[in-house]
N, C-alpha and C positions, 0 to 999 in steps of 0.2 A: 353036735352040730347046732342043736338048738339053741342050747346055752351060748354064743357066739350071735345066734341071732337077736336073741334078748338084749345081750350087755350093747349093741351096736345099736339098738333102736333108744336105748336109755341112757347112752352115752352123755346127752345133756344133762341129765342128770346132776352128775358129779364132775363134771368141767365147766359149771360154774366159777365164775367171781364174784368174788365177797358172798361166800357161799358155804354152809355147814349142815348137815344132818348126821346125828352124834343117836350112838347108843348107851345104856347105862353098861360099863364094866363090873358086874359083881363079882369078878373071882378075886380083888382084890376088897381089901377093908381100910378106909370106907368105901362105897363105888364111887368110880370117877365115870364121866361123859371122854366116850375116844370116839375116832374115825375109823379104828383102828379091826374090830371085830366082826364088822361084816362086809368085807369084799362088793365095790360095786351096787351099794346103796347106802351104806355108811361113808361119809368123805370130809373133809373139812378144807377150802382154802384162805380159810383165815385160822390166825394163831387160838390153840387154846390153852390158857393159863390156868392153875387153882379152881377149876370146874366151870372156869367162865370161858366163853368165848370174845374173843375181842374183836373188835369193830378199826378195819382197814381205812374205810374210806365214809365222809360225814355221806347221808344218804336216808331213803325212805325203805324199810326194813319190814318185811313179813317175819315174825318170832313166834315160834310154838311150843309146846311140850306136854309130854305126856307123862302119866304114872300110871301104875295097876299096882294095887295096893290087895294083896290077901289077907284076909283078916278073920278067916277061919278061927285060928287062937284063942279070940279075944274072945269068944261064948256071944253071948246077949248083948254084952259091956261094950259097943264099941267105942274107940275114942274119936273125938272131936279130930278132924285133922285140918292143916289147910296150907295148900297148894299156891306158890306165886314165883311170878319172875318178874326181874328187879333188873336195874340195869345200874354203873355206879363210873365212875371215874377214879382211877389209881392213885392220881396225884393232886385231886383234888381232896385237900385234907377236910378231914372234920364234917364231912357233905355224908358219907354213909352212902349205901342200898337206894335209889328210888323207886318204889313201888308201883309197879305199869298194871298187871294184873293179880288178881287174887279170886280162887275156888277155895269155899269150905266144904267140908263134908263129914259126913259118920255124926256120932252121938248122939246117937241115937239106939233104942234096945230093938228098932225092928229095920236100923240100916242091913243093905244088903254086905252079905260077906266077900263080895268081890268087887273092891269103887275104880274106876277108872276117873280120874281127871286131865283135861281136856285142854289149856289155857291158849287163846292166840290171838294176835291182833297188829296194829300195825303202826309201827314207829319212825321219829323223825328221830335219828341215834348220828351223833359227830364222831369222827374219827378218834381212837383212844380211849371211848368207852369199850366196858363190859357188859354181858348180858348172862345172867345165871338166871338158874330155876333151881327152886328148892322146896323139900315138901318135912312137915316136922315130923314126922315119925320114918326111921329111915329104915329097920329092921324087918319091917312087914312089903318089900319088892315083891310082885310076882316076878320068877326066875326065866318067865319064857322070855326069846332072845329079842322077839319085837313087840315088848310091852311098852317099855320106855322108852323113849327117845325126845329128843332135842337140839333145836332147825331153827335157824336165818337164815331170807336170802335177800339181798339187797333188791330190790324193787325199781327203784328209783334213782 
């Protein structure tokens, strides 16, 4: 009874337009970003392609993303890492990735063993772009189920 009363107060949530909040899928290799894993707070109403999500309609865009990175493993040594989301156009050739934001972190011998990055901010994104996040070391995910995740919502 309760759970009925939750999803119905939250319901806005996920019946957005031009609207996504994506978890990381690790049971597959590599991880991909789905809607698909968590019922009722994971959702996407726009397309997601190649880990990116795509952009319906031209607009002012809140974009975020997170990571939790464990990094017990590494001892002392940690590595340098860093954190960013890019947004790009498919058929614009030869244009590449543009870089909206970027987090460094680690490397350091007294970083903490557990880094969380944070990235968000707000964009002017045209219809038929993409919006990916991506962090360079991919093997060290923490495995809990709401560590990562990654969210647009059209704003504007």
């Amino acid at each position: 009874m309760i759970f009925f009363l939750v999803t119905d107060k939250f319901s806005w949530w996920y019946n957005r337009s031009d609207a996504a909040h994506l978890f990381l899928d690790q049971s597959v290799s590599p991880p991909v970003w789905t809607s698909n894993n968590i019922p009722g707070i994971a959702f996407s109403t726009l397309p997601i392609q190649n880990n990116r999500i795509e952009i319906y309609s031209t607009g002012i865009y809140y974009v975020y993303a997170a990571f939790t990175i464990d990094l017990r493993k590494f001892g002392l040594h940690i590595p340098q890492m860093y954190h960013n989301i890019t947004s790009q156009h498919p058929l614009l050739k030869r244009t590449g990735p543009e870089l909206h934001f970027m987090n460094k972190f680690g490397g350091f011998k007294k970083s903490r063993q557990t880094q969380t990055s944070f990235l968000s901010g707000i964009l002017k994104l045209n219809r038929g772009f993409e919006i990916a996040t991506q962090i360079s070391i991919h093997s060290f995910y923490n495995h809990s189920l709401f560590s990562n995740y990654f969210g647009v919502f059209k704003i504007k």
